[in-house]
C-alpha positions in Angstrom: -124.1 -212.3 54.8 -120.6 -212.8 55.3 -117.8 -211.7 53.3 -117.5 -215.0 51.4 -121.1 -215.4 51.3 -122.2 -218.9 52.5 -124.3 -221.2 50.7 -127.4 -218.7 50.5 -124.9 -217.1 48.0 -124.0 -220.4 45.9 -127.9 -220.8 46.2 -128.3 -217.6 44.3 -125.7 -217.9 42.0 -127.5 -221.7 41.3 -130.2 -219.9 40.6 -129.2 -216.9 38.2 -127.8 -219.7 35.9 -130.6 -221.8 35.9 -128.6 -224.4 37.8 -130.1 -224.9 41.6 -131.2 -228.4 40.9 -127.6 -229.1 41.8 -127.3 -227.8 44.8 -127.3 -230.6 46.9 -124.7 -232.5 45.3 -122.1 -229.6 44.9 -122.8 -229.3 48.2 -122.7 -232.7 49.7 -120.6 -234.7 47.0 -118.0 -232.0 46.5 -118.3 -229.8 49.6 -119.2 -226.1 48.4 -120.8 -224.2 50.7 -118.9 -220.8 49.8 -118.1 -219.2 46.4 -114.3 -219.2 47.5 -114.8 -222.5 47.8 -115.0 -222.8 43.5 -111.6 -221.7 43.4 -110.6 -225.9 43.9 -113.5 -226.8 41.9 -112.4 -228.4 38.1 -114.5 -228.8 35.6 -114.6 -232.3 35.7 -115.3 -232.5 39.1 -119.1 -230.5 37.7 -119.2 -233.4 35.3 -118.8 -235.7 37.7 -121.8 -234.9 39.5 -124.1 -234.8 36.0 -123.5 -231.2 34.9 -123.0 -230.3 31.4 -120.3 -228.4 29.9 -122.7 -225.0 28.8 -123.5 -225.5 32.7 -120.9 -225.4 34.0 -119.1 -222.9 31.8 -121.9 -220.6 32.8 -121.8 -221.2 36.7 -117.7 -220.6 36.8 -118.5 -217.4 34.8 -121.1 -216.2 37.6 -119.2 -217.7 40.2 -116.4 -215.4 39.2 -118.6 -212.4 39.0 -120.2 -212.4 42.1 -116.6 -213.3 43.4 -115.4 -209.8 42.2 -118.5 -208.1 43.2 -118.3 -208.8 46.5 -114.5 -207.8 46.2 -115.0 -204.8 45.2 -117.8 -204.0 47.4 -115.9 -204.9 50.3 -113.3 -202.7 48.7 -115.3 -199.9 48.8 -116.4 -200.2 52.4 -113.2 -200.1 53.6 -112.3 -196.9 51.6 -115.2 -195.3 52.4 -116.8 -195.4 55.8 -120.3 -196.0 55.9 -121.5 -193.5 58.3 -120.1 -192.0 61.5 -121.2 -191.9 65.2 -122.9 -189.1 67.5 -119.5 -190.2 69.7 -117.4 -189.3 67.6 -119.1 -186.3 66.6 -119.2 -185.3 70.3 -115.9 -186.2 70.6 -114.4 -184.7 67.8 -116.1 -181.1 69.2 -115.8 -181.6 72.7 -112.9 -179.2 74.0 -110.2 -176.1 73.1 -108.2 -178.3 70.5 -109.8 -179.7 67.3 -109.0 -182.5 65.7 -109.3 -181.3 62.0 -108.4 -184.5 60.3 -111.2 -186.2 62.3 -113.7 -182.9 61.8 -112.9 -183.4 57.9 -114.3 -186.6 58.1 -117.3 -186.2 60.2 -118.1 -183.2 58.9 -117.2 -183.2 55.3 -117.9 -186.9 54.2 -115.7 -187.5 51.5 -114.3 -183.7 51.0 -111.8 -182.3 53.2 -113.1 -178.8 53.4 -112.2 -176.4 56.5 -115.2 -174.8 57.8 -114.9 -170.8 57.4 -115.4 -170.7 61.0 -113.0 -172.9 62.3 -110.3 -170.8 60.8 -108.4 -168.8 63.5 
């Protein structure tokens, strides 16, 4: 799934309120295949398609969830890396000088702790 999610995501979020009979018309009659898409999305434009007001209130409210989920999951991933490669694991060992910064992150994860035996 992509950042924005796509419109498996506004399926799902259809579906958490109880709402996926609409579907194809927020799709097709107002164009919403992406939950950053709802940010041009009015209210009346929902009751224009035959949405009711508890509806709709309750789909912009998940909409906005799942919006700062995803945020802050993608947040997240960029602060912290999800794993690391045997390259540069080799590379980050391979020769005289060590790169300490990178061993701190390969070897340590999160922590930036200096092996006892890499200390000359």
């Amino acid at each position: 799934m992509s950042d924005d999610g796509g419109i498996e995501c506004v399926y799902e979020v259809l579906q958490d309120v109880q709402l996926e009979q609409f579907l194809t018309r927020i799709r097709d009659d107002l164009q919403v295949t992406r939950l950053s898409h709802f940010d041009h999305v009015q209210p009346e434009d929902l009751e224009r398609i035959g949405m009711g007001r508890p509806g709709i209130r309750r789909l912009l409210d998940s909409v906005k969830k799942r919006k700062t989920q995803q945020w802050r999951r993608n947040l997240l991933t960029r602060l912290i890396p999800v794993g690391t490669t045997n390259k540069q694991t080799s590379a980050a060992g391979s020769g005289a000088k060590r790169n300490l910064s990178t061993d701190c992150l390969v070897n340590a994860g999160l922590t930036c702790l200096i092996q006892e035996k890499d200390v000359v």
